[in-house]
C-alpha positions in Angstrom: 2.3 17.2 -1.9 4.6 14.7 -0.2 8.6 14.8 0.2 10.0 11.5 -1.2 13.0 11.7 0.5 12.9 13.0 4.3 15.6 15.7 4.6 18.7 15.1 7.0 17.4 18.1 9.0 14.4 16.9 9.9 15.7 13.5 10.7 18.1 15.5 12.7 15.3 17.9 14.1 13.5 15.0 15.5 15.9 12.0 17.1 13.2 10.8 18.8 12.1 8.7 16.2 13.8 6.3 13.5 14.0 7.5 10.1 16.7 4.7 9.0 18.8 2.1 10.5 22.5 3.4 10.8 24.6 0.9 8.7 27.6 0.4 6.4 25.6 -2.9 5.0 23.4 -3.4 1.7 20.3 -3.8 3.9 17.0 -2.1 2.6 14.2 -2.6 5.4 11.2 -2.3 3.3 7.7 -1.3 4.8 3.7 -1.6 4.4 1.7 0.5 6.1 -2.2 0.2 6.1 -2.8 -3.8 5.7 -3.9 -6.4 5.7 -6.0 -6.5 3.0 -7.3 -9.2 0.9 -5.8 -9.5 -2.8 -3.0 -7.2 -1.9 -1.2 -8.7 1.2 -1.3 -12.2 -0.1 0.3 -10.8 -3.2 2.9 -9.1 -1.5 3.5 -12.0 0.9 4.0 -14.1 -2.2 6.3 -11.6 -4.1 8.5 -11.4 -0.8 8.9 -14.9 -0.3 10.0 -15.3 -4.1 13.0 -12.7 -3.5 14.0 -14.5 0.3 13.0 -10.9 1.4 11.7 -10.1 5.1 9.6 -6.9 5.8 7.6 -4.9 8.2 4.4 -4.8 7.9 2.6 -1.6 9.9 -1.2 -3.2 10.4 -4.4 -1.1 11.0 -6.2 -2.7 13.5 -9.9 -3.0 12.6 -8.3 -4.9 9.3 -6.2 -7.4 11.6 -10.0 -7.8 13.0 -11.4 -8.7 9.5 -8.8 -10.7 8.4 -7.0 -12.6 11.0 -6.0 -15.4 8.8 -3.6 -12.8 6.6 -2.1 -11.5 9.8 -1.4 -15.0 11.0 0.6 -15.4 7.9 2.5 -12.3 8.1 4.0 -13.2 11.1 4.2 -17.0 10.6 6.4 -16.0 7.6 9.3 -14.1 9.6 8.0 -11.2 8.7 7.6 -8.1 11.6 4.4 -6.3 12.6 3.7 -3.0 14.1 0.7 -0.5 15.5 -0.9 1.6 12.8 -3.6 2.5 15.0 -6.9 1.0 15.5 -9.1 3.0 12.5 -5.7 5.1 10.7 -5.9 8.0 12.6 -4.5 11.4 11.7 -2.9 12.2 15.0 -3.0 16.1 14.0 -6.8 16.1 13.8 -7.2 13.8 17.3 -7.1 14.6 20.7 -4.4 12.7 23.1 -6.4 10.4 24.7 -8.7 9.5 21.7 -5.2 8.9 20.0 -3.6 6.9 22.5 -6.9 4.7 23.5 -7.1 3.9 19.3 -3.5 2.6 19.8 -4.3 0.8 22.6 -7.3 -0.6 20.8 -4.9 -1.6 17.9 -2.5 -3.2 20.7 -5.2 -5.8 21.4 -4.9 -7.7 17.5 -0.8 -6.2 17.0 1.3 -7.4 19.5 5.1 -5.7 19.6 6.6 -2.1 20.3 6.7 -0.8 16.8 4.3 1.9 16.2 4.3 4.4 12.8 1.7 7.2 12.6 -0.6 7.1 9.8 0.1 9.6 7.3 3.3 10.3 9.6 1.2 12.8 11.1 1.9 12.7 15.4 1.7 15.5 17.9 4.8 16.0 20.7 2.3 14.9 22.9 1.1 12.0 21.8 5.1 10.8 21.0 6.0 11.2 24.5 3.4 9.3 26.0 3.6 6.2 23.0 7.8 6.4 23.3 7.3 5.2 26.9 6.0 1.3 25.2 7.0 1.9 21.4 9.7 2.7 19.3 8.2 4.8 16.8 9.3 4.4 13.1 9.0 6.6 10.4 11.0 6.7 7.1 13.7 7.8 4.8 11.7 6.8 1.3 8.5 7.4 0.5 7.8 5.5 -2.4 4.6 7.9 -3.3 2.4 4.4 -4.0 -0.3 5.7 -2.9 -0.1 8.9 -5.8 -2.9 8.0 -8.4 -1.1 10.2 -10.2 2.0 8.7 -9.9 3.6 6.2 -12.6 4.6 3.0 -11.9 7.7 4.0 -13.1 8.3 6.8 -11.3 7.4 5.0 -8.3 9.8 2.5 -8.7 12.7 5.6 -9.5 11.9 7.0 -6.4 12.9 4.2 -4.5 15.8 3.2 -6.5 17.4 6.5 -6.7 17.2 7.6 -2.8 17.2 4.4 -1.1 21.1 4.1 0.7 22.3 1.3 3.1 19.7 1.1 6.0 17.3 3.1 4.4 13.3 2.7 5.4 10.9 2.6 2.6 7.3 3.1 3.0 5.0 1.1 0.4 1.0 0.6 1.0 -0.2 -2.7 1.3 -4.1 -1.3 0.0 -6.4 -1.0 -2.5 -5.1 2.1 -3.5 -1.5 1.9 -3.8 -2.3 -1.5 -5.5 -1.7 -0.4 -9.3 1.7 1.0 -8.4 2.8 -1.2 -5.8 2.0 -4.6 -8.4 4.8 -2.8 -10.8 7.2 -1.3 -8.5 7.7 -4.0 -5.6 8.8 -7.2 -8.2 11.3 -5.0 -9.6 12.7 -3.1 -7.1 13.0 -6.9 -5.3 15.3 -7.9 -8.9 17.3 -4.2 -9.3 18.9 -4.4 -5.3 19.0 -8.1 -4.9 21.3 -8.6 -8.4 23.9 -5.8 -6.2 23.5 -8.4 -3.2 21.0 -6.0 -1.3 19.5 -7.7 1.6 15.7 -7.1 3.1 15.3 -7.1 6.5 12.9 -6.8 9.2 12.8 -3.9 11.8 
């Protein structure tokens, strides 16, 4: 079970991190957590560039290792890049210093101080010590991409009927959320740029 929209009391509960970009604007920062990937990235790459849209992209490491050349072209494309740790750790079921030497591991390929948690799963511990070199995002939307189970439609619905003006979407730049992402991401791009939405990068 997963929330698609984060609550204003958790957000509230928990300043420490960013859950959305306070704005009056049409601005939708949309984000991709888990990449790159072969097949997938590219793909998204491509559909961004169609719509003039900039994103983040939230890289795993060891796949930055394996596939330089799509990194390259995230960044050489405007778009932004952040630490997903080295091998997408569940920071609930690691100790502190295995956690923080895996980001540090994932530092070496991902340059920048944006860091998101994988599975948005981080002790207190280990968010004090990474808030000292990272500003650590989470998110407002969850699109629920990654939900086999999940419709395309609904996937898309999710994002179109919570997303608000500075709102951080997660999507999944992977195998997995491929199926969902492939229908949802082309038409989510159309619906919010026809009401002069923009897509920016954190």
């Amino acid at each position: 079970m997963y929330l698609v929209k984060t609550p204003a009391i958790v957000q509230r509960l928990l300043p420490g991190f960013t859950w959305r970009v306070p704005t009056a604007d049409n601005v939708l920062y949309l984000t991709f957590d888990d990449g790159p990937i072969p097949g997938v990235t590219p793909w998204v790459l491509d559909t961004l560039g169609s719509a003039g849209a900039r994103a983040t992209f939230f890289c795993v490491g060891e796949n930055v290792q394996r596939h330089p050349q799509i990194f390259q072209r995230i960044t050489e494309e405007g778009h932004s890049v952040g630490n997903h740790t080295h091998n997408h750790l569940n920071g609930w079921k690691t100790n502190i210093s295995d956690y923080l030497q895996n980001v540090q591991s994932c530092a070496e390929h991902v340059p920048g101080n944006l860091f998101r948690p994988p599975y948005g799963r981080i002790l207190s511990e280990q968010a004090q010590a990474l808030r000292k070199n990272y500003r650590i995002v989470m998110w407002d939307v969850l699109s629920g991409d990654f939900d086999r189970n999940l419709r395309p439609e609904k996937c898309l619905e999710h994002i179109i009927r919570h997303s608000r003006p500075g709102s951080i979407v997660v999507l999944h730049d992977s195998l997995k959320a491929e199926p969902n992402l492939r229908y949802a991401l082309p038409r989510l791009l159309e619906y919010f740029s026809e009401k002069n939405w923009r897509f920016e990068c954190l």
